[in-house]
N, C-alpha and C positions, 0 to 999 in steps of 0.2 A: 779120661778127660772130664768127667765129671764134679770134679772139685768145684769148691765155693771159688774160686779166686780167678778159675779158667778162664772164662769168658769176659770180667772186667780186663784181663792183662790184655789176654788178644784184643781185645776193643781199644787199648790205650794205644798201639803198635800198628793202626791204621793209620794210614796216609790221612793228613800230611805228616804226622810223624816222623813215622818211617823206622829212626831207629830214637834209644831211648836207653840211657844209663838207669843202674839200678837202685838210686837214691830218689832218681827225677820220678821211680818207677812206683818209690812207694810215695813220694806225695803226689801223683796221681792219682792212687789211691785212696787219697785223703787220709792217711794214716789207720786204717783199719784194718789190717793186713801187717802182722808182723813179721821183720825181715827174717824169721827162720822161713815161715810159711811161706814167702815170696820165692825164697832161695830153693825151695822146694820145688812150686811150680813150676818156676823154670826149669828146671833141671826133668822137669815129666813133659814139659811141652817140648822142650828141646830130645829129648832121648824118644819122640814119639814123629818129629821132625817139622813138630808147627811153628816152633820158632826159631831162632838158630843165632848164639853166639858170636859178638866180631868184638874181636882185640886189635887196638891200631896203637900208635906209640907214636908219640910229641916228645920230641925231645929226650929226655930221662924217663919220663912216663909213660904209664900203659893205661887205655884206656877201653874198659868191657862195657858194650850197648849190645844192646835186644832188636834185635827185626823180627818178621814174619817173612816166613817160606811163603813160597807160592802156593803150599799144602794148607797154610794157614790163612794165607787173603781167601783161599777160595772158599772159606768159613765164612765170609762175610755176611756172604745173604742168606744162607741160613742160620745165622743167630740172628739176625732180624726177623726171620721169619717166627723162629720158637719163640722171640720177645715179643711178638704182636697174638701169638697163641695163648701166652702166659697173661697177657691185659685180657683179653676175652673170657677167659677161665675165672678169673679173679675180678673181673669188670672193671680192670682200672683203665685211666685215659689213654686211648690209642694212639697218643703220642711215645708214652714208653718207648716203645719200640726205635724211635729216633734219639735218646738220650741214653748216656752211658750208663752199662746196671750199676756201676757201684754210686748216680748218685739218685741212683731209688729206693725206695721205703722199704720195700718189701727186701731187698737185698743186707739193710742195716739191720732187719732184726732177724732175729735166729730160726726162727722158720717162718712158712708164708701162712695168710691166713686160714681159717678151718676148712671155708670152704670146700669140699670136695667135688673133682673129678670126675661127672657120670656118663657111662658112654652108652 
């Protein structure tokens, strides 16, 4: 579960959401997040039971949306937890913690500042 992508999907996939097609999913994303990569996620959140698959059918069509298991709401507060550990570490605004990672700074570039971690 440690992937780059984990944490923004599960955060899209919270109420009021709910559920959430996988086009709607990457421009949630803000396009940052290629649909192989996406296709991927899913399929590790899902095979790990954070999130969970549903196909319905309108007529001729089939339509596949993304929800969160009750395995995965109960993540909730602790990714807010680890997001307001990560502002303290890195001193950024402790607001973070209330706004989605994918649309923070530190999440758009390829790693986080030098700063280090001393315990």
């Amino acid at each position: 579960m440690g992937k780059k992508w984990t944490i923004p999907i599960i955060e899209l996939l919270y109420p009021p959401r709910n559920k959430i097609s996988f086009n709607n999913m990457l421009i949630g994303l803000n396009g940052n997040v290629t649909a192989r990569n996406l296709s991927q996620s899913l399929k590790e959140l899902s095979k790990i039971g954070i999130i969970e698959k549903v196909e319905r059918k309108e007529n001729r069509f089939v339509y596949t949306e993304y929800s969160l298991t009750k395995k995965g709401m109960a993540l909730k507060g602790f990714i807010r937890n680890a997001k307001v550990l990560g502002a303290c570490i890195y001193d950024l605004d402790a607001s973070c913690a209330d706004r989605p990672c994918s649309e923070c700074l530190l999440f758009s570039k390829s790693r986080l500042p030098s700063k280090q971690m001393r315990l």
